[in-house]
N, C-alpha and C positions, 0 to 999 in steps of 0.2 A: 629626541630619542633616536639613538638609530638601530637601524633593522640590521640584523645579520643575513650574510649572504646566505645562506644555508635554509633560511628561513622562506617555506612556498608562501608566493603570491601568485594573487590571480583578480584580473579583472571582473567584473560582474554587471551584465548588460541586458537589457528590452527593450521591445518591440514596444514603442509611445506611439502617443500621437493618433492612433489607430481610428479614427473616427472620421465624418463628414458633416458637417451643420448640424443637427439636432442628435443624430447618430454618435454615440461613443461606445467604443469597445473596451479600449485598456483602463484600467484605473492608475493614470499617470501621474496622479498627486501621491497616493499611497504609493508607488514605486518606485519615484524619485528620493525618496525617503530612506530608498534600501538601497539602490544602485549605484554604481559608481560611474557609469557609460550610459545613455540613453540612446538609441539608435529610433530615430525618429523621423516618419512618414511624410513624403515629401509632394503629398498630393498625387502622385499617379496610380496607388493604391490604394491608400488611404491619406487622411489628412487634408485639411483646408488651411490659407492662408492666416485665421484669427487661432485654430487648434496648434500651426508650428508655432505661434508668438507667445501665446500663453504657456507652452510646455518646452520651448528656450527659458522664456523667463524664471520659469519654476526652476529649469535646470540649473540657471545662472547663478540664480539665488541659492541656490542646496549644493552650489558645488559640482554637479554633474557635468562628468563631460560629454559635449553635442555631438553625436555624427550622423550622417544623413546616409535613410537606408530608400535605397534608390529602388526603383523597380519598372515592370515594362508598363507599358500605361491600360491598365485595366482595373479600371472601380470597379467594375459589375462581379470578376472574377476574384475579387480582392490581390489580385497579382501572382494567384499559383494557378494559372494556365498558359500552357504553354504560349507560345507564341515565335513567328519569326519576321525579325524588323532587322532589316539592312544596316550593315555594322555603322556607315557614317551618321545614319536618322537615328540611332539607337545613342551611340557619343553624344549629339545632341540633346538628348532628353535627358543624360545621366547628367550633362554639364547645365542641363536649365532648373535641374530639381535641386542638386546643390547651393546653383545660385541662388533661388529661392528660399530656402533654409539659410543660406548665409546672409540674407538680411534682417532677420529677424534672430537672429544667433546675435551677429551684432548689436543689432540697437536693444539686447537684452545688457549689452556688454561682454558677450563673450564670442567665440568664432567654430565655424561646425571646425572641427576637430579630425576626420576620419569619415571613410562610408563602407557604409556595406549596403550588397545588395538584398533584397527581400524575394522570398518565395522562387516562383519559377526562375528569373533571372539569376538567381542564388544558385538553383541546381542546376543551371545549364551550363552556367558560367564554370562549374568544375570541369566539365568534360570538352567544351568547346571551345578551339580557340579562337575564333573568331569573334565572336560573341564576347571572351573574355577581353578578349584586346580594345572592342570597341568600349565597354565598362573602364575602362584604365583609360582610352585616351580622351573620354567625358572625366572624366577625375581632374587630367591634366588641363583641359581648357577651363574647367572651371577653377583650379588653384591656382593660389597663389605661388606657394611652394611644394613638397613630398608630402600628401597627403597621406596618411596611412590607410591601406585599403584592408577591411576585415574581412580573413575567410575561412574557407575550410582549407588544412593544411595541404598540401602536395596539390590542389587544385590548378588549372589553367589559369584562373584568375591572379591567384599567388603567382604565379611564372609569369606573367603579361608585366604585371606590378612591379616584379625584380627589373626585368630588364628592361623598364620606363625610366630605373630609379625611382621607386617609389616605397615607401616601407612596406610590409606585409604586417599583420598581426591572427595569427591562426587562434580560431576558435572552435569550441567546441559545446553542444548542447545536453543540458541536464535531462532535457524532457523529450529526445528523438532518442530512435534505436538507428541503432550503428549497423552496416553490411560489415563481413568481414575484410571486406577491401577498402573498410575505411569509409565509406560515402554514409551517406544517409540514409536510412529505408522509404522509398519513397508514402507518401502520406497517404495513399489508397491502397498499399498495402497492410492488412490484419499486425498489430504491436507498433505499428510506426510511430504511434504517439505514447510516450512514458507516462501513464497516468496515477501513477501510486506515488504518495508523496513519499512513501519513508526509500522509494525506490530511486527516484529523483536525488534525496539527499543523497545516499550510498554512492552511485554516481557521480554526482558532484565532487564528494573527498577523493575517490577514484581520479579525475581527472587534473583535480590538484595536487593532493601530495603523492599518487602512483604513476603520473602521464598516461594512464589507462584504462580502458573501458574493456565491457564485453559486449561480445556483438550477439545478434539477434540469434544466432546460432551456435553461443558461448563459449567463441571463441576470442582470448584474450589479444586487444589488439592495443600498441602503446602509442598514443598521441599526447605530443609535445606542446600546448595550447597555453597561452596566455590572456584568456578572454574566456568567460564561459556565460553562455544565455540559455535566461529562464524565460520564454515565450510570455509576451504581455496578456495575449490575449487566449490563454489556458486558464480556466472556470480555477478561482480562488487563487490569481497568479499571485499577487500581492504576500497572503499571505505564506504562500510557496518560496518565493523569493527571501523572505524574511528570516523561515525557518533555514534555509539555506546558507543565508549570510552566518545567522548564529552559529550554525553548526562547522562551518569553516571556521570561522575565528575562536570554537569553542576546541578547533581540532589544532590553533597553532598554525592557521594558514593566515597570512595580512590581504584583506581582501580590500585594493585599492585600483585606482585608474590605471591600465598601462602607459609605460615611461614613452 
């Protein structure tokens, strides 16, 4: 069957992996079941060596595609504190956490795909570009070839990415409020988190079939996004995500992996 050009897609992606030995956060069997991207924890925030092998393999199995969502190395803070690590020792860890996940990506049969960064490294990496370039050139020691790097659009990260030669894929979140210059509301600010699901869906078709959102201060701002994340570890993400998926494909969106 083929699609028509005319016809929106959109990728559909979470935060897996989320756990630490007896610890689990995300519910990544029921996820993998709805998602078409799994961006999955590569131990410096979250996630242990037997957590990425079992939720490669589930990914393997179901079809999902693997990417490793990198972060600054803080379990205790789950990875959204700040922090500042020297852009060569920062490349280093972005390129050992990939490696990492691409062994067991493999011996699932399949290869991490793409990264994106988690939490603080996520937000800093829009405005910084130091920081962002060191994110890009741990991408590039640990690839083989153009990995695609996931982020937010017009970000420093996105700029480092281009002119590495590396693909970009801009994304954009169902369940954060938006500033009107586009960024994120940061998460200890009041509305940062979207917590109404039917609020969630609406946004969702917003950002698929309009390139659009409204910001925290309702003003309409148009992002271009081919990727959209439903946070793993949002109370009842599972069936959030689900309801999500129907509602796109019930809206005439093909909701599939980016190309």
């Amino acid at each position: 069957m083929t699609t028509s050009l005319a016809t929106p897609s959109i990728d559909l992606n979470a935060d897996l992996g989320e756990g630490f030995g007896h610890w689990r956060l995300t519910d990544d069997d029921a996820l993998l079941s709805i998602v078409t991207s799994a961006n999955v924890a590569c131990g410096f925030h979250a996630g242990d060596p037997s957590t990425m092998r079992r939720v490669c393999e589930l990914a393997a199995e179901r079809g999902v595609r693997i990417g490793a969502q990198v972060s600054y190395r803080d379990l205790a803070g789950f990875g959204r504190r700040a922090m500042d690590v020297p852009p060569r020792e920062l490349a280093d860890e972005i390129a050992y956490q990939i490696g990492a996940l691409e062994i067991f990506a493999r011996s699932a049969g399949a290869r991490v795909r793409y990264v994106k960064p988690h939490g603080a490294l996520y937000n800093r990496s829009v405005y910084d570009e130091a920081q962002a370039a060191a994110v890009v050139e741990g991408v590039r020691l640990a690839a083989d070839g153009p990995l695609p790097v996931l982020g937010l659009p017009g970000s420093r990260l996105h700029e480092a990415a281009r002119a590495a030669g590396l693909p970009v894929i801009a994304e954009a979140f169902a369940d954060r409020a938006y500033t009107s210059a586009g960024t994120l509301v940061p998460r200890g600010e009041p509305g940062a988190v979207v917590c109404d699901p039917d609020t969630v869906v609406k946004r969702s078709l917003g950002f698929a079939r309009d390139r659009a959102v409204t910001s925290i201060d309702g003003e309409r701002i148009e992002v271009e996004v081919r990727s959209l994340c439903v946070h793993g570890d949002t109370p009842g993400a599972a069936e959030l995500a689900r309801r999500v998926r129907a509602e796109l494909t019930g809206a005439g969106v093909r909701v599939a992996a980016f190309a």
